[in-house]
C-alpha positions as MATLAB code, in Angstrom:
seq = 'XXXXXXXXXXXXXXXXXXXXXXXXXXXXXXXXXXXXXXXXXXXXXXXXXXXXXXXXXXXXXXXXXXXXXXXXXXXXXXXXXXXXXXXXXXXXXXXXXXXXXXXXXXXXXXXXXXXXXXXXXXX';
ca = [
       0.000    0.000    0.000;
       1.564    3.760   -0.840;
       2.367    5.969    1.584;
      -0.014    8.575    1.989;
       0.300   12.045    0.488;
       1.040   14.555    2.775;
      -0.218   17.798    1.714;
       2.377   20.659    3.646;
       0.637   23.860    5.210;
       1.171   27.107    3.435;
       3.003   28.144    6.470;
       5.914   25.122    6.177;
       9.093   26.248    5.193;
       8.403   25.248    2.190;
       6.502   27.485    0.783;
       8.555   30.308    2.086;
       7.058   33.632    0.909;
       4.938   31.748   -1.656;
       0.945   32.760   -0.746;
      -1.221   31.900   -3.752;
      -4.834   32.437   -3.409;
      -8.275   33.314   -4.779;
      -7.834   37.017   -4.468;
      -4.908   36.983   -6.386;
      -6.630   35.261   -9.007;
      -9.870   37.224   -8.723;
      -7.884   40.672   -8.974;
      -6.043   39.193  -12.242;
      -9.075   37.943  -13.809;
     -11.093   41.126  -12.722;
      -8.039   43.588  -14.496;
      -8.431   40.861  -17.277;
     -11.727   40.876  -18.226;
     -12.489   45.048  -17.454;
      -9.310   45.623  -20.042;
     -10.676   43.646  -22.745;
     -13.974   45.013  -22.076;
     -13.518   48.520  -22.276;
     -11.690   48.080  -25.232;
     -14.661   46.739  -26.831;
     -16.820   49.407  -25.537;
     -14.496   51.961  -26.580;
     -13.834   50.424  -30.359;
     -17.423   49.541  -30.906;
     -16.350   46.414  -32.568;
     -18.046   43.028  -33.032;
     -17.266   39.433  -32.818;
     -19.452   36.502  -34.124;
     -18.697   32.508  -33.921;
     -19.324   31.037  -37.330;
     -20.015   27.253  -38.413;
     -19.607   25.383  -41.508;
     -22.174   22.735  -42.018;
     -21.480   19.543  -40.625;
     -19.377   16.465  -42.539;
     -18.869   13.060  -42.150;
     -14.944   11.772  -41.513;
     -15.030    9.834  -44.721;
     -15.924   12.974  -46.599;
     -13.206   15.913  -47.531;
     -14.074   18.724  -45.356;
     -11.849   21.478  -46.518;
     -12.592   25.308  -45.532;
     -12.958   27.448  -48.857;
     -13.956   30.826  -50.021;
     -17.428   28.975  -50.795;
     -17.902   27.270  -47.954;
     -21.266   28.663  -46.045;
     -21.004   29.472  -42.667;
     -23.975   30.156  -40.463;
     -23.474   33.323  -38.303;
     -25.713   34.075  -35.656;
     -24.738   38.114  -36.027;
     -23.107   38.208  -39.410;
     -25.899   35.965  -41.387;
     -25.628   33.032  -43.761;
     -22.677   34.176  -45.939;
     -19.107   32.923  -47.660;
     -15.733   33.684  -46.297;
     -15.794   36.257  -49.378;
     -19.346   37.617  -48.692;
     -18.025   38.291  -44.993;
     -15.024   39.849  -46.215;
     -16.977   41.978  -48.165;
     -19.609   43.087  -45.623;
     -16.186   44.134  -43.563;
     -15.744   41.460  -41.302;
     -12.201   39.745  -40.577;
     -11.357   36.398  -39.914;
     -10.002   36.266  -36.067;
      -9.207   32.244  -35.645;
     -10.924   29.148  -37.494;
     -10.615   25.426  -36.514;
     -12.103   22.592  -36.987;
     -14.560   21.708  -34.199;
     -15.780   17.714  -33.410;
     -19.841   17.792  -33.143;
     -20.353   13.907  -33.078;
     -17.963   10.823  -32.544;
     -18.644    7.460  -32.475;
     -17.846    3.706  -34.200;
     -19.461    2.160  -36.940;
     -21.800   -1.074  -35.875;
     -20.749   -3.303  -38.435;
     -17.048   -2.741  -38.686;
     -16.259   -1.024  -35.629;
     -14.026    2.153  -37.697;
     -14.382    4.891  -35.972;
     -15.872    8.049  -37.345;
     -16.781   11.276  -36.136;
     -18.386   14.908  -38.324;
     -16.354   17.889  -37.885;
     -17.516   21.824  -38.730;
     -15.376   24.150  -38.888;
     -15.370   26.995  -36.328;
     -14.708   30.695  -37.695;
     -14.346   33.462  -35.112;
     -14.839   36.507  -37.262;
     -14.650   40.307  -36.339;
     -15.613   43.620  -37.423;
     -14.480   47.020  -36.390;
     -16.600   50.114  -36.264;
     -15.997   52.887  -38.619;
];
């Protein structure tokens, strides 16, 4: 049987003028989040998550200028249509929806979107 862990008080030698804790992280994630939001406020920009329709693992699922993606802010529009209505591409991956095996020979397949964070600035 292992030894069990011993977990050392924050006052131990140890941890000699080390004294994590929750404020810390609150006061970090507070600065965090009021900086990113009054940069928002300030710009007037937007942000909308984008998805390409879903496809199965045996099919090619490549990201094109015609690929559709629905946008709950920016609409139902092409990489190009969204480049023309003045929104910029931020981040894209591709995003698992559904995973699973096949009954009868037990491959595994899954359907992937893609995931396109877009942006627009205000003019």
């Amino acid at each position: 049987m292992p030894a069990p862990i011993r977990h050392q008080p924050f006052d131990s030698p140890a941890f000699a003028g080390f004294r994590p804790g929750i404020r810390l992280v609150a006061v970090l994630a507070c600065f965090a989040w009021c900086a990113s939001g009054s940069a928002v406020a300030a710009t007037g920009s937007q942000a909308d998550v984008c998805y390409s329709p879903a496809i199965s693992s045996d099919a090619p699922n490549k990201l094109t200028a015609s690929t559709t993606l629905d946008c709950p802010q920016a609409g139902h529009s092409t990489l190009t249509q969204l480049a023309q209505s003045g929104w910029s591409v931020a981040s894209v991956q591709p995003v698992v929806v559904d995973y699973g095996a096949d009954p009868a020979t037990r491959t595994p397949r899954s359907t992937t979107v893609w995931m396109v964070v877009v942006q627009k600035e205000a003019r």
